[in-house]
C-alpha positions as CSV (number, residue, x, y, z in Angstrom):
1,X,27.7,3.4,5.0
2,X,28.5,-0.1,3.4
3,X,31.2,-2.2,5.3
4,X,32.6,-5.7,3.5
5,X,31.6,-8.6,5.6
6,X,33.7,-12.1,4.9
7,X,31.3,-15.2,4.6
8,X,32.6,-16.2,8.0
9,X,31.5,-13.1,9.9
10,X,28.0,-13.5,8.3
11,X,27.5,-16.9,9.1
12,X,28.8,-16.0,12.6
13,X,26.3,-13.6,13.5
14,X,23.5,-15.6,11.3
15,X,20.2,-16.8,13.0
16,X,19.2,-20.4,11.2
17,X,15.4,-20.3,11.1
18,X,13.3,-23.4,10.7
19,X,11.7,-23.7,7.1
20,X,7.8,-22.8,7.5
21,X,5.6,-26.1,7.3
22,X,3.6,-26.4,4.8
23,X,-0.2,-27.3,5.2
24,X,-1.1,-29.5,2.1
25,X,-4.7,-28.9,3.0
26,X,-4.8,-25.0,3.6
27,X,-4.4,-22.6,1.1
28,X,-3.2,-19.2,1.2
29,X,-4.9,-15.8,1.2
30,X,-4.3,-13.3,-1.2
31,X,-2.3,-10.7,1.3
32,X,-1.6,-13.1,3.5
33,X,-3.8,-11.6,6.0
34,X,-6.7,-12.5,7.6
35,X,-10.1,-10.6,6.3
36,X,-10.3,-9.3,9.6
37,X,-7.1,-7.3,9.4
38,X,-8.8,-5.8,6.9
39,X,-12.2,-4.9,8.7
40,X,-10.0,-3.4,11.9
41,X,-8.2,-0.8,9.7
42,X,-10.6,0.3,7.6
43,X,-13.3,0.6,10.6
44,X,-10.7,2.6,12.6
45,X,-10.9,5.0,9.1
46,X,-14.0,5.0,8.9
47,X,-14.8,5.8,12.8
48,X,-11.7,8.8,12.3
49,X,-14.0,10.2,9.5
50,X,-17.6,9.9,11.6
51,X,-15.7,11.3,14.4
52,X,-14.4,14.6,12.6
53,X,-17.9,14.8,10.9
54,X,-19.8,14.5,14.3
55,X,-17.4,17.3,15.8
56,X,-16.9,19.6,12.9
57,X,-20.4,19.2,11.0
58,X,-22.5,22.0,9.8
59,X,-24.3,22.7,6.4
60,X,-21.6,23.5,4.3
61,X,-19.4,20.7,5.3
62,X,-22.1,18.1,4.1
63,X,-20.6,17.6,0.7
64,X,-16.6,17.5,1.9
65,X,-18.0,14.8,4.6
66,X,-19.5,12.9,1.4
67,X,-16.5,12.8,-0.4
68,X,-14.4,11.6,2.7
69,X,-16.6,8.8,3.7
70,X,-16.8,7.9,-0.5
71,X,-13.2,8.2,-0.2
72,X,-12.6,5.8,2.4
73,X,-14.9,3.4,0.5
74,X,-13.4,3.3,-2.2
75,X,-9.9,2.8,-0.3
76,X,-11.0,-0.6,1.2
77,X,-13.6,-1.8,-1.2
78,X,-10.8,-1.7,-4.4
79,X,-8.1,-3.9,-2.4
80,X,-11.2,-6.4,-1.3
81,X,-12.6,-6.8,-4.8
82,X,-9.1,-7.1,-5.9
83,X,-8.4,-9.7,-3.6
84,X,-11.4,-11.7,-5.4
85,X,-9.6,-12.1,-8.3
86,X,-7.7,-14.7,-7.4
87,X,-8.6,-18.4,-8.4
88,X,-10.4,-20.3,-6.2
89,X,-7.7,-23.5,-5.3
90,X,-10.2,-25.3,-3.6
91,X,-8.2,-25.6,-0.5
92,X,-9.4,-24.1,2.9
93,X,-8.4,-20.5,4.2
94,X,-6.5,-20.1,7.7
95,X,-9.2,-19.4,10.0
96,X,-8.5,-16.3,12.5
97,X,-7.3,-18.7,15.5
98,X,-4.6,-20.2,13.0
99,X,-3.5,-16.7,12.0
100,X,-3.3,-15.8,15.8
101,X,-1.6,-18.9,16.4
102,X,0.7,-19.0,13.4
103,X,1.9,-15.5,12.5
104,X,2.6,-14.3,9.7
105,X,5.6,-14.2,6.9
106,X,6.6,-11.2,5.8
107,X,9.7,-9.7,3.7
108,X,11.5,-9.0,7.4
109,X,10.8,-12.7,8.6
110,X,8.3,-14.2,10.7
111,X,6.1,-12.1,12.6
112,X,3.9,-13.6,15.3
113,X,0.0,-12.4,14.9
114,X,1.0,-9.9,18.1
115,X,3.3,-8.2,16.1
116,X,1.8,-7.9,12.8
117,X,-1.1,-6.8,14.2
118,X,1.1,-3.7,15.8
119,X,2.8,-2.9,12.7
120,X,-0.4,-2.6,10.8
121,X,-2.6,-1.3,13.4
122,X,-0.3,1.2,14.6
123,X,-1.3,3.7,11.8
124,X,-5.2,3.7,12.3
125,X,-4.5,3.9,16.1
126,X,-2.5,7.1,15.7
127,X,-5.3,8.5,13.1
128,X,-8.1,7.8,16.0
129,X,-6.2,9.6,18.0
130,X,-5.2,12.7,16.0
131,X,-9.5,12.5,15.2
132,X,-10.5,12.4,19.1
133,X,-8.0,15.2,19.9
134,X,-9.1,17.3,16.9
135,X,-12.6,16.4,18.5
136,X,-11.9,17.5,22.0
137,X,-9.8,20.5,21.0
138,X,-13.2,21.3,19.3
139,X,-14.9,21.0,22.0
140,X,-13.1,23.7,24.8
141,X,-11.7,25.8,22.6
């Protein structure tokens, strides 16, 4: 449900955030995210698809495992190709302490590197899991 709020509520319950300084020297990255972001989630895909082919593997699941792992390849590799597009600017990228240090923008608002990292990682996490119980279910029952 909508509810009208006057200028003078808003402004009320408003937080004032310091503009982000700008680095004259650094540039940006394409997603905003650190490479290495990258590498975490789709290794954590890429470990939930060795895991279910190590636990559910036999001869006639050789070609399905194939396609998964092609799959997953393709997921990560178009985004990091993609990201090449981009014009080089000539200005440095943030190294990983600076991202760790700095945080992150997003739509939201600032998110320190703690918390982007949760919001992002979260997903794979939960997939690892759902592969090492599907693993160990295989394995007693």
């Amino acid at each position: 449900m909508v509810v009208h709020q006057s200028a003078r509520e808003i402004s009320r319950h408003a937080r004032i955030v310091p503009e982000p300084v700008l680095r004259p020297n650094r540039g940006t990255r394409v997603f905003d995210l650190h490479p290495a972001v990258h590498l975490m989630v789709a290794g954590a895909w890429f470990a939930f698809v060795a895991i279910l082919a190590t636990a559910f593997m036999n001869a006639e699941l050789v070609v399905p495992a194939a396609i998964f792992a092609i799959g997953v390849v393709a997921l990560f590799v178009t985004p990091a190709l993609w990201s090449r597009v981009v014009p080089e600017d000539g200005l440095r990228r943030p190294s990983w302490s600076e991202f760790l240090a700095e945080g992150v923008d997003c739509h939201t608002g600032r998110l320190t590197s703690g918390q982007a990292l949760a919001q992002i990682l979260v997903l794979p996490a939960m997939l690892l899991g759902l592969g090492l119980f599907f693993a160990v279910l295989k394995a007693f029952v």
